[in-house]
N, C-alpha and C positions, 0 to 999 in steps of 0.2 A: 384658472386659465380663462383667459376673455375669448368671446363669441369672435369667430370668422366677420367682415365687416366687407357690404360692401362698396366699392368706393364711385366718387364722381356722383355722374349723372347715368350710369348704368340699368336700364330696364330688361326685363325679360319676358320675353314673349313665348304661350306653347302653341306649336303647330305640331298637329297631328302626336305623335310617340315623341316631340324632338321639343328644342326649345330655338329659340333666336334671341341674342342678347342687341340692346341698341345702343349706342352711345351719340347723343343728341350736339353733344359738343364737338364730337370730333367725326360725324356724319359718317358712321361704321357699324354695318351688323355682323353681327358672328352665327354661325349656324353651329348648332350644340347635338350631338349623339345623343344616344338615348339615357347613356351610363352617365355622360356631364349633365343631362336636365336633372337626375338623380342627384347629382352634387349641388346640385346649382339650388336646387329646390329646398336641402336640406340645409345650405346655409345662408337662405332667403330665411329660414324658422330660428333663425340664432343659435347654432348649433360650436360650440369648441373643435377644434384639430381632432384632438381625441376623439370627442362623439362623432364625429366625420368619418373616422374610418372605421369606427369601431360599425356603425348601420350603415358603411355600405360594405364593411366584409358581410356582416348579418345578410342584405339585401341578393351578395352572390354567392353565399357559401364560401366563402375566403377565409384563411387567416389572416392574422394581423399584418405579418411580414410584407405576404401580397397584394394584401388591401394597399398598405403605403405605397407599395411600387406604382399602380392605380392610381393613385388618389395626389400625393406631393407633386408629381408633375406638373397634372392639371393645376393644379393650386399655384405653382409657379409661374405659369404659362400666365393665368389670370391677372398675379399680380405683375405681369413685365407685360402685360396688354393692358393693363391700368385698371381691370373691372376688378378688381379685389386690392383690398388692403394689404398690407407684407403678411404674410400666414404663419413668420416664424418659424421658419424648416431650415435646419440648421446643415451645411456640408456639403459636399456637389453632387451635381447632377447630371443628369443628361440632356442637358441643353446644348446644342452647337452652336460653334463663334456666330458663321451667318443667323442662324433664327436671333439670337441672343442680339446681335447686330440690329437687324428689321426691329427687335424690341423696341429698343433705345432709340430708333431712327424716329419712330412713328407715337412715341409717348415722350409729352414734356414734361409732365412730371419725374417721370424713373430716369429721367437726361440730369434732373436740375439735382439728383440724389447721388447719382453718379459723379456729378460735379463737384459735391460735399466727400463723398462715399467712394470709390470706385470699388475696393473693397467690400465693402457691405451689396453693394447691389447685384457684383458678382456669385458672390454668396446666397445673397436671397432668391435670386432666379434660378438658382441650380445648373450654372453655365458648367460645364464636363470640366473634367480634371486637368486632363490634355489644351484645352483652350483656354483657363482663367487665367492664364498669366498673358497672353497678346490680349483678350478684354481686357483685364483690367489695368492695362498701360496702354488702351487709347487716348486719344487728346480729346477732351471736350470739348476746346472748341472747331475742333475740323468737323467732331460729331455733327454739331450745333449746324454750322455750315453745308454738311449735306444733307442734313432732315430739313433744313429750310429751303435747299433745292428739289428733294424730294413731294413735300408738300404742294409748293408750287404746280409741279407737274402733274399729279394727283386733282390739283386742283381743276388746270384749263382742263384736266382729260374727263369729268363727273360734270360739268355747271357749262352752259352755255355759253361763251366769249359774247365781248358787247357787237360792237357793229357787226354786222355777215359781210364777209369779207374773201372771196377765194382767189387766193393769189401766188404765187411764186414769187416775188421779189418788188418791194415796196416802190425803189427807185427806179426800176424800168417800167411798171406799171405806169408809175406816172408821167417820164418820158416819153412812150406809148401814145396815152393819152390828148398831150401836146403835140403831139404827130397824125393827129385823125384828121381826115379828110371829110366833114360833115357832110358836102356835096355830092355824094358820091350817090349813085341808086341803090334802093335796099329792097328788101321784102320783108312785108309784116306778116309774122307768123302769129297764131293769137293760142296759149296753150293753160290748160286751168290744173293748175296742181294743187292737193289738198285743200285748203277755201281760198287760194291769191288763184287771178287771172293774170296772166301776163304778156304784154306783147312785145316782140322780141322784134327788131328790126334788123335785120342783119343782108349783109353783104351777101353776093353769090356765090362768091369763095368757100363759104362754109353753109349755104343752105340747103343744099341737097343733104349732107349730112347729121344736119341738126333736125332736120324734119325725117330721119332714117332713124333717128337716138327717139326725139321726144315726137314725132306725129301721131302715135297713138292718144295724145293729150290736148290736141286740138281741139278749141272752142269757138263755135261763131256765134255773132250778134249779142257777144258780152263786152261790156264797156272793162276795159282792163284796170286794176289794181294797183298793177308797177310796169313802167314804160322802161325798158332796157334798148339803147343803142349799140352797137356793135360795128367796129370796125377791125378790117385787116391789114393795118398799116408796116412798113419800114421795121416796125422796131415789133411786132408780134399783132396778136389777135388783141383786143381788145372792149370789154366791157361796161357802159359808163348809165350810170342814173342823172341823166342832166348831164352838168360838168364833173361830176363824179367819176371816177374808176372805181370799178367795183372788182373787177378778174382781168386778168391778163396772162398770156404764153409767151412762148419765145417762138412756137413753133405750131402751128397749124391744125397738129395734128394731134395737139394737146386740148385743142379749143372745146371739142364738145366735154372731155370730162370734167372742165374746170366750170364750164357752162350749165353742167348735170351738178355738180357740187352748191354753185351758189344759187342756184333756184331753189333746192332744198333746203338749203341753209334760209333764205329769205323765206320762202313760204312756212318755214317750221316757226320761224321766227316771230311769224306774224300769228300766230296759235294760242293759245291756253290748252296746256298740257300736263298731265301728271308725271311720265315720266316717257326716255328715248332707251330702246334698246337696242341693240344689234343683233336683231333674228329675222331672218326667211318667213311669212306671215301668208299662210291658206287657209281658207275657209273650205272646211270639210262639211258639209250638210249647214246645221245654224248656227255653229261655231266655228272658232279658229285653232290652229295649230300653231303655236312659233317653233322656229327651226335655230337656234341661236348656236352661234360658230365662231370663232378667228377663222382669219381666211385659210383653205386647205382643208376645210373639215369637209368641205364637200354640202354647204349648206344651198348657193343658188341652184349646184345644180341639181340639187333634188327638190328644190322651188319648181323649176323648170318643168323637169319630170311629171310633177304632180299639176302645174298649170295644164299640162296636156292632155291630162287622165282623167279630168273630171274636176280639180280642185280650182275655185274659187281665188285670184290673183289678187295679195294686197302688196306685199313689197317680196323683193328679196334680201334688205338689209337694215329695215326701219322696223321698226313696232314702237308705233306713237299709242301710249295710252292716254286715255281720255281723263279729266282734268278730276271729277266726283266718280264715274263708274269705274275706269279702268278699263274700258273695254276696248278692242284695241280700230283703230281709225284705216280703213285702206291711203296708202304711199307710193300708185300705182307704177315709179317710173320703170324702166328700160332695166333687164337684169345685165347685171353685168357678169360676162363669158371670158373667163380666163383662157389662155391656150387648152390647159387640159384638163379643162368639161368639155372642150370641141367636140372629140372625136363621141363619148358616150352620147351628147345631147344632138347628135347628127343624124340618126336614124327619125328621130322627133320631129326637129326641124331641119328639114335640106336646105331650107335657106340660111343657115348660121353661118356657112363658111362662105358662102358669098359677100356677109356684112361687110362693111368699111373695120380696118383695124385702126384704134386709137390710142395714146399714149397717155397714162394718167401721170401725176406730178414724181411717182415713181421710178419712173418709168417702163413699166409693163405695160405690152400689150395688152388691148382687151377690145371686146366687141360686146356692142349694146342689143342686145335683144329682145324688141319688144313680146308683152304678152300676146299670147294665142290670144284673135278676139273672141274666143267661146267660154274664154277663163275671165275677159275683162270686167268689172265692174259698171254699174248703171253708173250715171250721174249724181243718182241722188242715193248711191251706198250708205246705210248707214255705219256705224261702228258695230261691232259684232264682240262678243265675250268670248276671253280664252278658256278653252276646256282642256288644251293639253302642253306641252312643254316636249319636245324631242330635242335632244343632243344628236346631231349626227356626227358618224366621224367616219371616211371612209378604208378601207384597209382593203386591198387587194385582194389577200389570200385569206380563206375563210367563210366562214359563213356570216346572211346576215342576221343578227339579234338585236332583237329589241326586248332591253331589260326594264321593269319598273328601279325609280329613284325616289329615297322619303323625301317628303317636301320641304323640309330644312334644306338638306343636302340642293336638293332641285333648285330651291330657291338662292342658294347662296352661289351654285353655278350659275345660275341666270342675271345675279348681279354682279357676276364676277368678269361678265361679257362688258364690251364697250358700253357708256353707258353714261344720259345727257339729261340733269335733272334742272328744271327751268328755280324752281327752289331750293334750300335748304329743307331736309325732312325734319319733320317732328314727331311728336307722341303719336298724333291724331292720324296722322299719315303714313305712320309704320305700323299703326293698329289696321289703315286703310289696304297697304301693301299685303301685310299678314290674310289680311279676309282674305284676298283675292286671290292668295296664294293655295288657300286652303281647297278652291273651289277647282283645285287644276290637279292634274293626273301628271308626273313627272316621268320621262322615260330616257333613256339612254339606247343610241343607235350604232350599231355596229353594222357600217355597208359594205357590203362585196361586191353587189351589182346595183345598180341604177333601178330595174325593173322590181328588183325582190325589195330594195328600199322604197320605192313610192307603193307597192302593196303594202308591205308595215306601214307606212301611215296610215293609208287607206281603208285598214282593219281597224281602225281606233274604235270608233263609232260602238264594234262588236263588241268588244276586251272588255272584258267583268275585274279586273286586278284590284285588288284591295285598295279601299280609297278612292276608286275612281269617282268622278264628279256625277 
């Protein structure tokens, strides 16, 4: 019997008790338990099927029976995610249509075998009893056809887009445009976001309320970077670099967040960066906290919260790391205040419900909240190192806990967040992700209250939990 093999360009990385697999071709890590770095490790030493289960029943007191139950899955799962060779397991399994589906969607080789095979690869993956007959009479080429849409989308949603562009609708933008009234009077606002200065000219239509969003970011006697005109014409609000349109609305009241979009989008742009994440970013004492979410997890407003209490304000929805350290850069702007964080974040600030309400491309309301100036950042901030990692998520009824996460796991939620990488990763820079990973304390948040979750953060500092940095 021949050695388990493994396949492609698959490496593997251990962090902590766990491992993380990379695949350099197809820019994908995988976060491994402690019982798969076990497998994974053993058939890194060239070990057969047989010796497979045979040391890891040994490793957990199993028989043979239960070791395979253990053990075949994984090894299928492996080969229909492309990191292992077919392993020759003969019979079904327990794979369902959908996982079995996402297989084939996101691996071209186990498509191009299905195409030959549909049969055998049914088989080999251990797709259930109940499902191998709709697998294996899908069409390969509709396969083909949706892993190439799928791809695509995967793709603008990881990597930068080329020009910064914030916009609604190509042809009214530039309509718009053609419609501006250059003569008009304006006001130069001058405002510095991460290294670009900017100076915004804009109309009186909307200046009260863009100095209400971004005035906390005002800069004087800096020669500015990027010149933005801004008109309120006929056909929407409108944004232009020269005779360029850069953003454009239909509607007025859309203007600041499409305004808040491409300044960041420009200014990020203008950066060398290692990686963009989607987390809430405090500086606790001389490090940071990220707070990473989809929206509703309740991550600005416990930005908020802890801006008020002591915490150190860098973003509530960036964490730009730094290009060699990884350490993470303050992204000071405006938090943006859903309806309900209102009524929590209102004891805090009284002035919240007074802000302007604005409409993102959404169309959800929201209001901009500048930080407390006691939380803001000097001028000359530098980048600060993350020590911890919280998951918030908030739950009504309950209490709140904060559980530790191994840093696999932590890690593999942390890139499973929005997520904006100016490169392509490699060897060197997923060895680089790994260190960085190692140096951080993973936690998971369970909130009931606003007050009881910004004290858990607030305790980090204390908490001895195994692993920590």
């Amino acid at each position: 019997m021949t050695a388990l093999r493994i396949a492609g360009d698959v490496r593997f990385f251990v962090l902590g008790d766990e491992g993380v697999l990379f695949s350099e071709s197809r820019q994908e890590l995988y976060a491994l338990n402690a019982s798969a770095t076990l497998l994974w490790c053993l058939i890194d030493d060239g070990v057969t099927l047989e010796q497979l289960v045979a040391r890891y029943a040994d490793a957990f007191g199993l028989e043979r029976a239960p070791a395979e139950r253990h053990v075949h899955p994984a090894l299928r799962r492996w080969f229909a995610a492309g990191h292992l060779a077919d392993p020759g397991i003969a019979g079904p399994g327990d794979l369902p249509f959908a996982e079995a589906l996402a297989y084939l969607l996101t691996n071209r080789p186990l498509r191009d075998v299905f195409r030959s095979s549909a049969d055998h690869v049914t088989d080999a993956i251990g797709v259930a009893s109940e499902d191998r007959a709709p697998f294996a009479t899908l069409d390969p080429d509709e396969v083909d056809q949706l892993a190439e849409q799928i791809a695509e989308a995967r793709h603008n949603q990881r990597f930068t887009p080329g020009p910064a562009v914030a916009t609604l609708d190509q042809p009214e933008r530039f309509d718009a445009a053609a419609s501006t009234r250059r003569s008009r009077a304006t006001v130069a606002r001058i405002v510095r976001f991460i290294g670009t200065t900017f100076q915004l000219n804009l109309p009186p239509t909307v200046d009260a309320s863009v100095l209400s969003a971004l005035g906390h970011l005002a800069a004087d006697n800096v020669v500015p970077d990027v010149v933005l005109d801004v008109d309120d014409t006929d056909r929407g609000c409108v944004v232009l670099d020269g005779i360029m349109p850069l953003g454009w609305c239909p509607d007025v009241r859309m203007f600041v967040p499409v305004l808040k979009l491409l300044l960041r989008t420009l200014a990020v742009s203008r950066e060398s960066y290692f990686m963009e994440l989607h987390a809430g970013v405090v500086m606790i004492g001389d490090a940071v906290v990220l707070l990473p979410g989809s929206a509703g997890r309740g991550k600005t407003t416990l930005t908020a919260g802890l801006a008020r209490h002591g915490g150190r304000y860098f973003s509530d929805e960036i964490a730009l790391l730094e290009e060699e350290s990884l350490d993470v850069r303050p992204v000071p702007m405006s938090m943006t205040i859903k309806p309900g964080s209102i009524e929590p974040l209102a004891v805090l600030y009284p002035e919240l419900k007074g802000l302007d309400e604005h409409l993102r491309e959404d169309r959800q309301p929201v209001r901009y909240l500048p930080p407390p100036p006691e939380s803001r950042c000097p001028a000359n901030q530098t980048s600060r190192r993350a020590r911890w990692v919280v998951f918030p998520h908030y739950e009504e009824d309950g209490d709140t806990v904060l559980s530790p996460v191994s840093p696999a796991r932590g890690l593999k939620r942390l890139l499973d967040e929005s997520l904006v990488l100016p490169d392509v990763l490699d060897r060197r820079s997923v060895e680089r992700l790994l260190e960085w990973a190692r140096q951080l304390t993973f936690y998971d948040l369970r909130i009931s209250s606003l007050d009881a979750g910004v004290r858990a953060v607030l305790d980090l500092p204390h908490r001895t939990d195994p692993g920590a940095a």
